[in-house]
C-alpha positions as CSV (number, residue, x, y, z in Angstrom):
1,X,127.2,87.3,25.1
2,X,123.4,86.5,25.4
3,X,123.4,82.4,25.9
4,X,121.5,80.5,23.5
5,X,118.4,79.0,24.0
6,X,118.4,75.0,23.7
7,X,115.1,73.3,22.1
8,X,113.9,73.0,25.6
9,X,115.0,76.4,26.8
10,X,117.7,75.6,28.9
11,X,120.3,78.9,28.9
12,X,123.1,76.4,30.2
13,X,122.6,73.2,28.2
14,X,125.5,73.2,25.8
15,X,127.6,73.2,28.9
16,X,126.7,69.9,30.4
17,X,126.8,66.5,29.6
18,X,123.5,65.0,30.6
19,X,120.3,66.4,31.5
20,X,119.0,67.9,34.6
21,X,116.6,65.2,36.1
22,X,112.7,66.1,36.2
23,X,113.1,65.8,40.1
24,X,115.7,68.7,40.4
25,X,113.6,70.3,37.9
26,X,110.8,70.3,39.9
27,X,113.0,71.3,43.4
28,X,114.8,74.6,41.3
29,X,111.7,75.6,39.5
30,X,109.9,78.6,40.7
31,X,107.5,78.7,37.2
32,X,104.7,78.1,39.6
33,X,104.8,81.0,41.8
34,X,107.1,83.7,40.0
35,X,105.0,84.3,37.3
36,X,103.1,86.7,39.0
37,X,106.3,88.7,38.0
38,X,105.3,88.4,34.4
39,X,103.6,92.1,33.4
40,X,106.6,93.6,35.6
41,X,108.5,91.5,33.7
42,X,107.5,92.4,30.4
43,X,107.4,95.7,31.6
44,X,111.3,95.6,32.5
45,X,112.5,93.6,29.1
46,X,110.4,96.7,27.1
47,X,112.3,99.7,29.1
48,X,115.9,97.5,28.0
49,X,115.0,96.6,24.6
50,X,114.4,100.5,24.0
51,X,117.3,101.7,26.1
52,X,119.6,98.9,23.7
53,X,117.7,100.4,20.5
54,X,118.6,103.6,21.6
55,X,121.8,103.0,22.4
56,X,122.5,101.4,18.6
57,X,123.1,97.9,19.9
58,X,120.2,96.5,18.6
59,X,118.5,97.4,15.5
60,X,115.0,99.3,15.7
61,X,113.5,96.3,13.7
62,X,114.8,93.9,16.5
63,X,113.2,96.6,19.1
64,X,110.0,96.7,17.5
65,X,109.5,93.0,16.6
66,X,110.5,93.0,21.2
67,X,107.2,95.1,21.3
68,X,105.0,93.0,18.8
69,X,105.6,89.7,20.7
70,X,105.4,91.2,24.0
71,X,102.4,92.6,22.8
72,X,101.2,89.7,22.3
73,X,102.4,87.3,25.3
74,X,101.0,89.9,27.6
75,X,97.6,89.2,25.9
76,X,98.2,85.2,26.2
77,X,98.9,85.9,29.6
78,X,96.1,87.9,30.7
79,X,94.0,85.6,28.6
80,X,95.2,82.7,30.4
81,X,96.4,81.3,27.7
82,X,100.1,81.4,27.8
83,X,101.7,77.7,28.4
84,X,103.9,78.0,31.7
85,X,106.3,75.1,31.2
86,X,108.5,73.8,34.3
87,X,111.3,72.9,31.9
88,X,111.8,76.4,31.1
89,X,112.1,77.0,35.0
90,X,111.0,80.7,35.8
91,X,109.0,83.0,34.6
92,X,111.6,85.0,32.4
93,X,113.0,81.7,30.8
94,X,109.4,81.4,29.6
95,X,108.8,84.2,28.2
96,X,111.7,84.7,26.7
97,X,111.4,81.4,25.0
98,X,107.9,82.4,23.7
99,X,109.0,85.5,22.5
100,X,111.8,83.9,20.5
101,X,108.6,81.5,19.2
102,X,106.8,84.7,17.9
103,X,109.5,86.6,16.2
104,X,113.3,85.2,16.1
105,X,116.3,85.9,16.9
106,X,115.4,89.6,17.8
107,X,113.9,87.9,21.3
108,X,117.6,86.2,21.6
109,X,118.9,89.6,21.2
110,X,116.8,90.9,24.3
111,X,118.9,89.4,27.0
112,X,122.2,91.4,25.6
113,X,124.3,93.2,28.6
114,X,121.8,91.6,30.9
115,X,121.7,88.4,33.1
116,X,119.0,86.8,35.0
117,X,120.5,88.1,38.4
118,X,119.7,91.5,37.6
119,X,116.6,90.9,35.7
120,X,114.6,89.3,38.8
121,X,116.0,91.9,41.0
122,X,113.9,94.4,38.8
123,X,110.9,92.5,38.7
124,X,110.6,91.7,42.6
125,X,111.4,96.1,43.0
126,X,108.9,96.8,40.4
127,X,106.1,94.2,42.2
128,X,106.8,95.7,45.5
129,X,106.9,99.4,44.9
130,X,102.8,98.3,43.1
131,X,102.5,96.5,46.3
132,X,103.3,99.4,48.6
133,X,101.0,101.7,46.4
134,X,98.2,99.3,47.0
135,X,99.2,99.2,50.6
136,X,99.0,102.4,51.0
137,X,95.7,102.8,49.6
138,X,93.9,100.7,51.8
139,X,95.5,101.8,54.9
140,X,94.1,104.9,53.4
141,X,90.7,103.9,52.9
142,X,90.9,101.9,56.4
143,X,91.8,105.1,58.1
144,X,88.8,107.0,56.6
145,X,86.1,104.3,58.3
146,X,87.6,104.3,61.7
147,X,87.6,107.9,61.5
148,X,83.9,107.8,60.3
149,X,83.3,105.1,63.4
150,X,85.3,107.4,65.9
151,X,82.8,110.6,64.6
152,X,80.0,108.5,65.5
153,X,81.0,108.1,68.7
154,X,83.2,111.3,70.3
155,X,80.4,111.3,72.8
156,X,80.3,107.7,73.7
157,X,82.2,107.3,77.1
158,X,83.9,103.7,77.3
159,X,86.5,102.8,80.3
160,X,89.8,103.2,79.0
161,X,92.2,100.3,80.5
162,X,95.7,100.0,81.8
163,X,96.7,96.2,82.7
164,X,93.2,95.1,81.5
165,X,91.9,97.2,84.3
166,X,89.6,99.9,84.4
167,X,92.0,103.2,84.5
168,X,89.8,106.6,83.1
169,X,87.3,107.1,81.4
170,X,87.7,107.9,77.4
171,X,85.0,107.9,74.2
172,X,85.2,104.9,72.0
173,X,85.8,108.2,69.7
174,X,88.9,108.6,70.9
175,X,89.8,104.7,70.9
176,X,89.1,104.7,67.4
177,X,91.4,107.6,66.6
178,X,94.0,105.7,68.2
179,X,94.2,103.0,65.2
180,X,94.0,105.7,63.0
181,X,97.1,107.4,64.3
182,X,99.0,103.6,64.2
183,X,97.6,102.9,60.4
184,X,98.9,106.5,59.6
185,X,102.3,105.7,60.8
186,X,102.4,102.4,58.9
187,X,101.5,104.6,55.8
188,X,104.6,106.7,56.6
189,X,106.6,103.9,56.7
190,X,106.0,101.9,53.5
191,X,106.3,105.4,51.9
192,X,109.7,105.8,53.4
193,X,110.6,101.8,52.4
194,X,109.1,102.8,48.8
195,X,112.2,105.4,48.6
196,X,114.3,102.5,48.8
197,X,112.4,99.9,46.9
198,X,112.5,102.5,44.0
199,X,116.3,102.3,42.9
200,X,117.1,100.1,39.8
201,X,119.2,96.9,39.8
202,X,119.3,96.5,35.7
203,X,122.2,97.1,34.4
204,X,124.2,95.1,36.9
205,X,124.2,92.1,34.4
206,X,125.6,88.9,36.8
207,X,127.3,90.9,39.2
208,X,130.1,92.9,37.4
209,X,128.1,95.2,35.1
210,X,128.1,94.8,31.3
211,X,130.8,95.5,28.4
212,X,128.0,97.1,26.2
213,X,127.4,100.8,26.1
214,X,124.3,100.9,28.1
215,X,122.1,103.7,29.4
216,X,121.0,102.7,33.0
217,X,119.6,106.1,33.7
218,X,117.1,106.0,30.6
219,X,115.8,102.8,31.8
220,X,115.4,104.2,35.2
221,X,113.0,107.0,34.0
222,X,111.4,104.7,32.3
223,X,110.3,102.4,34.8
224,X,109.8,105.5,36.8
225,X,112.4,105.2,39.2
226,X,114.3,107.6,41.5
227,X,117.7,106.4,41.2
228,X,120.1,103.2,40.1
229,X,121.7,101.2,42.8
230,X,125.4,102.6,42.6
231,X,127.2,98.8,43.1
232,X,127.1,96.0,40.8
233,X,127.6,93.2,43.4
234,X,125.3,94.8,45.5
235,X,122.6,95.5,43.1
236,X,121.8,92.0,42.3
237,X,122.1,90.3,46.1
238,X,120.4,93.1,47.7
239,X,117.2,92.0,49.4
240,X,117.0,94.7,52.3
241,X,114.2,95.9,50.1
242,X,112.0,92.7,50.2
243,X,113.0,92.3,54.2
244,X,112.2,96.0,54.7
245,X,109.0,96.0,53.4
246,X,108.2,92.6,55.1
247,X,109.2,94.7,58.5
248,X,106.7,97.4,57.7
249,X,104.0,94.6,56.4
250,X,104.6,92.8,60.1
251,X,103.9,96.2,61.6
252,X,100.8,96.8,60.0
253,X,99.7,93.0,61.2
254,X,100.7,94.0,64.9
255,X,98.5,97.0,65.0
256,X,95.2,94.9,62.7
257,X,96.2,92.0,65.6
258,X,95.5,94.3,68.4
259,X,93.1,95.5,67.1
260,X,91.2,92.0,66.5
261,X,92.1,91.1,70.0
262,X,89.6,94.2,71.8
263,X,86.6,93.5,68.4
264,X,87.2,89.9,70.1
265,X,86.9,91.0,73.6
266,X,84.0,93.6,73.3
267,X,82.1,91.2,71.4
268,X,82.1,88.4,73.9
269,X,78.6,88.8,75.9
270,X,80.5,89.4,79.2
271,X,81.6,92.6,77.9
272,X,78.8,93.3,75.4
273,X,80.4,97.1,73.9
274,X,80.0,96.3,70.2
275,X,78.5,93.6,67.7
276,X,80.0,93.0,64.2
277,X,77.7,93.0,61.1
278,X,76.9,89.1,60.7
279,X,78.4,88.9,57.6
280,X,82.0,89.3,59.2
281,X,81.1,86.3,61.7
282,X,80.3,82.4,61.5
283,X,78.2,80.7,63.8
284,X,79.0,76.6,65.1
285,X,78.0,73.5,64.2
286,X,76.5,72.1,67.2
287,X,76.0,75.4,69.1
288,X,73.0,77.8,67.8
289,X,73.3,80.2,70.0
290,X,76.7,81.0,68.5
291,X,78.4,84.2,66.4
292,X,82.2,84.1,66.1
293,X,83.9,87.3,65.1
294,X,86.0,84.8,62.9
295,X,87.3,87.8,60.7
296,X,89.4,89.7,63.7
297,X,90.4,86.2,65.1
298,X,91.6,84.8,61.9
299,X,93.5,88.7,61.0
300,X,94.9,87.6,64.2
301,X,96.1,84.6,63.7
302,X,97.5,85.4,60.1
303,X,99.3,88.6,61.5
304,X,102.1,85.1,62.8
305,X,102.2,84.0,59.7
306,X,103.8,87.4,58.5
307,X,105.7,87.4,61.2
308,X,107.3,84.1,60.2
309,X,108.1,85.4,56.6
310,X,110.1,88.3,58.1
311,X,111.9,85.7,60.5
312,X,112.5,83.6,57.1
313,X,114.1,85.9,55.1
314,X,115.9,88.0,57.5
315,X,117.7,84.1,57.8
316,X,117.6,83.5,53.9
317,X,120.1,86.8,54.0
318,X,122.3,86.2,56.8
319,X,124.7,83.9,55.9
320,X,125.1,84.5,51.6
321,X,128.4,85.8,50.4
322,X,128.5,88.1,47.2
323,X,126.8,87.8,44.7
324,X,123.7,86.1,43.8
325,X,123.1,83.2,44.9
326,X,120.4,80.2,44.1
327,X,119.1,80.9,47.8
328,X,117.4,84.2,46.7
329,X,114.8,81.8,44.7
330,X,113.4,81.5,48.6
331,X,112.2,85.1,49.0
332,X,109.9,85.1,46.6
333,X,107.0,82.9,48.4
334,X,107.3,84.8,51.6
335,X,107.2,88.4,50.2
336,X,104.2,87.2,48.0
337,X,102.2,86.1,50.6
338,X,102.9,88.7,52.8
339,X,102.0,91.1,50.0
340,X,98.5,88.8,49.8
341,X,98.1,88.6,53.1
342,X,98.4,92.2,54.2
343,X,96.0,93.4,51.2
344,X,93.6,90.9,51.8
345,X,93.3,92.2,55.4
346,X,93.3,95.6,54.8
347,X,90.4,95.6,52.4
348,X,88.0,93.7,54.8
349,X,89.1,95.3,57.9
350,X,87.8,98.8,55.8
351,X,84.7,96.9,55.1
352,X,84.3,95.2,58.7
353,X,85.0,99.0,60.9
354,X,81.6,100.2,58.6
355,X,79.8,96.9,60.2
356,X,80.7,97.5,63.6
357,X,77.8,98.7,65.8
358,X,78.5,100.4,69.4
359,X,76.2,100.0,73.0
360,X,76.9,102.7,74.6
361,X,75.0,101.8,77.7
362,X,77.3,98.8,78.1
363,X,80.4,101.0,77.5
364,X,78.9,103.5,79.8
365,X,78.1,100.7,82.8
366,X,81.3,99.5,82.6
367,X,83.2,103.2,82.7
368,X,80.6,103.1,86.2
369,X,83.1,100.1,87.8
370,X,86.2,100.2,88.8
371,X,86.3,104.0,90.3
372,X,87.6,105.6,87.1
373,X,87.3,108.9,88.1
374,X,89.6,108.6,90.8
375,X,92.4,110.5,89.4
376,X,90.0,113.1,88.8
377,X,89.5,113.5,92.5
378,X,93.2,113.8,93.2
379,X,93.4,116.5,90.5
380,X,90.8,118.3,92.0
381,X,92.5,118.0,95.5
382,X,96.1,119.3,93.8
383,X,94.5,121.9,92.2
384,X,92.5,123.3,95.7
385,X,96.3,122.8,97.3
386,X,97.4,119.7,98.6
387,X,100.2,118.0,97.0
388,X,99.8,115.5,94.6
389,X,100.8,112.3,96.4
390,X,98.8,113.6,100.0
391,X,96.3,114.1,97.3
392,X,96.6,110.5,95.7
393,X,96.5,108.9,99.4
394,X,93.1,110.9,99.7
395,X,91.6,109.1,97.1
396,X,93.0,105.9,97.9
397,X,91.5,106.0,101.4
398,X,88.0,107.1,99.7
399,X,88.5,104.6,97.1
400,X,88.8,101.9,99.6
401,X,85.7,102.9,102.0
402,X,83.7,102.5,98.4
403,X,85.1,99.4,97.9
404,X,84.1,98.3,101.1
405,X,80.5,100.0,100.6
406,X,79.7,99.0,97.1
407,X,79.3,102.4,95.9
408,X,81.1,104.5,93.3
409,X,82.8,107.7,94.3
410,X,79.6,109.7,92.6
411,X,77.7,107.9,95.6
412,X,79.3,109.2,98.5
413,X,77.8,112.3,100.1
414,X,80.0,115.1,100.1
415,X,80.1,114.9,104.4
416,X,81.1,111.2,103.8
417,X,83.8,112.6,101.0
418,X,85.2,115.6,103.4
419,X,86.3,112.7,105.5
420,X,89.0,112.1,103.6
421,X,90.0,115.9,103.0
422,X,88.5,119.0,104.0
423,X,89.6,120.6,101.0
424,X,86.3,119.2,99.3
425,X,83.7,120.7,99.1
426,X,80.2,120.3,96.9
427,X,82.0,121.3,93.4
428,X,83.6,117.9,93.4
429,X,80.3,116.0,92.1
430,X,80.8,117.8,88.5
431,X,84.4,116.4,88.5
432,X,83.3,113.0,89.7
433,X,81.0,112.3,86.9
434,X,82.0,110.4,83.5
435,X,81.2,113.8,81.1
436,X,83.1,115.7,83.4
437,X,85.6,113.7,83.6
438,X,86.2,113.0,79.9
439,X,85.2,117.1,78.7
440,X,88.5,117.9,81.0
441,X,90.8,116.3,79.4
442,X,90.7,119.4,76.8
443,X,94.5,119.7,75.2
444,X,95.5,118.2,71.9
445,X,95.6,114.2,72.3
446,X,93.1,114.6,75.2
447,X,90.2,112.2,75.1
448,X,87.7,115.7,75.5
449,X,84.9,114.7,73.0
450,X,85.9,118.7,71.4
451,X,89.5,117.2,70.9
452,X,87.7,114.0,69.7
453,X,86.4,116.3,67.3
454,X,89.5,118.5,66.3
455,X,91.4,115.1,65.8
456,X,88.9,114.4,63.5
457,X,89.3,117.5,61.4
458,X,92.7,116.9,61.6
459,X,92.9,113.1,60.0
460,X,90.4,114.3,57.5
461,X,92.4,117.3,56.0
462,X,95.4,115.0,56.0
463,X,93.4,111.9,54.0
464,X,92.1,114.7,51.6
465,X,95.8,115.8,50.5
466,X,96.8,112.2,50.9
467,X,94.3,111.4,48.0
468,X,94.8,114.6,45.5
469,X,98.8,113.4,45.4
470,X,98.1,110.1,43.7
């Protein structure tokens, strides 16, 4: 039976002797933070009060006096006007309550064959699954300005790095396209968590189902989901979703942090590759000569933050027996923020890649140090006959006699070069320079600016179908 509503809208009150104290009040209340829930809430409360009308356990007057107040609270709320009270504790109390206000006992009728327990379980699937769809979106529109960035650029030849080290020589093109292929995989994966997220709870009442005739299916395709979850007990403790999605939400941090970390470190003047449109950066307030790429170090910073909300509710989890349990109030602030956090950085990390400018000729003077075409030279040693590791001891030797002479490999004379293999001869000077380097590398995944290219075509086709499915 559907508990009664005290004056102050306490569902309990008949059954305790004295009040709860305005200090416990305040520590259980979640009023404050959960009523972002309230549209999904609404949303949920409309798909049962037409599944009970249907069903004959509520009248269609009581189902259509349901639609006329929550009509009407969902304007007070996007009005701001609607009074959130902490006595009524959550966000559903409060509506509930107000509803009750506006037309009677058909809003105590609402609540029939379900509880709180599954109710919030709803909400919290219903605000994730919009969360992933936003998500999704801007990983979208995020992959569509790196890949405008990396077109810019499948000429521009940049040093690619292995232990911060100079290793071959890439195009910034290519670089780009490498973010693009990360952000497409974390697409992939809130998709894949959305499959989950999108299985209905309601229905589950407390934790033992209901006694009332109801129609979980119907509500399911109303609410557009896929499935129901198949266990009472289960349905209502179940957080795997929230922690799930907070998994793939920490993902999508890792890749924006590294990201952040090499906009931070081809900014700094040493390195000089790129500059970030001013109106991503800050300067100080005693230096002048300052600009802080304060947008990728603060992504940075926040991508620990998400971390820690993963961390917190893996922990919330791990010890609760079945069912519910007042702990589950606790995953709400973490898997909101994350979803803030995560959108937040999204949309100006789309903005920022279309404010990022490139040097080439410090990308290009710094693909010069190091002796990145090295392993070029021991390619082109394997491929006149030598084996590869006589071959790689060739070019070690040569490397080391530059080294010693200040020169690149491109600055040796080819009588200096046969030194270290006869097997060279004056064709090597096309495979020693930085276009001839980077053009070989022709294969799918290769850095070859006509790969570039290809990969390009590639991404594109795939964001077009991406955006007629929605």
């Amino acid at each position: 039976m559907t508990a009664q509503l005290s004056k102050k809208g306490e569902a309990w009150s008949a059954r305790f002797s004295e009040p709860v104290s305005d200090l416990v009040k305040r520590y259980t209340a979640s009023v404050f933070f959960d009523k972002r829930l309230a549209l999904f809430d609404i949303a949920g409360s409309l798909a049962h009060a037409e599944m009970l009308a249907a069903q004959g356990i509520i009248s269609a007057a009581d189902r259509a006096e349901i639609e006329r107040g929550m009509a009407q609270i969902k304007a007070e709320i996007e009005a701001g006007s609607f009074e959130w009270l902490l006595d009524l504790e959550d966000v559903h109390l409060n509506i509930e309550k107000r509803l009750t206000e506006l037309v009677g006992d058909a809003g105590k009728r609402l609540h029939t064959g379900r509880s709180r327990n599954d109710q919030v379980a709803t909400d919290i699937r219903l605000y994730v699954r919009a969360a992933i769809d936003d998500i999704v979106t801007l990983l979208h529109t995020l992959r569509g300005a790196l890949t405008d960035l990396a077109e810019k650029n499948a000429d521009t030849i940049m040093p690619g790095f292995t232990h911060m080290q100079v290793a071959q020589p890439i195009t910034f093109g290519h670089h780009m396209l490498a973010y693009v292929e990360m952000f497409g995989r974390d697409a992939e994966r809130m998709l894949d968590a959305r499959k989950r997220v999108n299985r209905l709870p309601l229905g589950a009442a407390a934790l033992a189902g209901t006694t009332f005739p109801i129609d979980r299916e119907r509500v399911a395709r109303t609410l557009g989901f896929d499935d129901v979850c198949h266990n009472s007990l289960d349905a209502v403790s179940d957080r795997d979703f929230a922690i799930e999605f907070c998994a793939a939400a920490a993902l999508i941090m890792t890749h924006i942090s590294r990201m952040s970390e090499e906009l931070v470190i081809w900014m700094s003047p040493r390195v000089g590759f790129i500059d970030i449109a001013d109106r991503f950066c800050t300067g100080s307030s005693i230096m002048p000569q300052k600009k802080n790429p304060d947008v990728p170090e603060l992504a940075r910073g926040k991508t620990g933050r998400v971390y820690g909300h993963l961390t917190g509710l893996l922990t919330l989890m791990k010890g609760q027996p079945l069912a519910y349990n007042k702990d589950n109030q606790e995953d709400k602030e973490p898997l909101f923020d994350t979803v803030d956090t995560v959108i937040d950085t999204l949309r100006i990390f789309a903005d920022m890649a279309g404010g990022i400018s490139v040097k080439p000729d410090a990308m290009r003077a710094a693909a010069l140090q190091g002796y990145a075409t090295a392993t070029d030279l021991a390619d082109y040693l394997v491929k006149k006959g030598l084996p590869f590791r006589d071959a790689h001891e060739a070019v070690a030797h040569a490397v080391r006699a530059c080294d010693d002479a200040k020169c690149d490999l491109s600055e040796m004379s080819l009588e200096r070069l046969r030194a270290f293999s006869t097997l060279i001869d004056d064709d090597v000077f096309a495979v020693l320079t930085l276009e001839g380097s980077v053009a070989a590398r022709d294969h799918v995944g290769g850095t070859a600016p006509r790969q570039v290219r290809l990969a390009i075509e590639r991404v594109r086709k795939q964001l077009m179908e991406q955006g007629t499915q929605k």
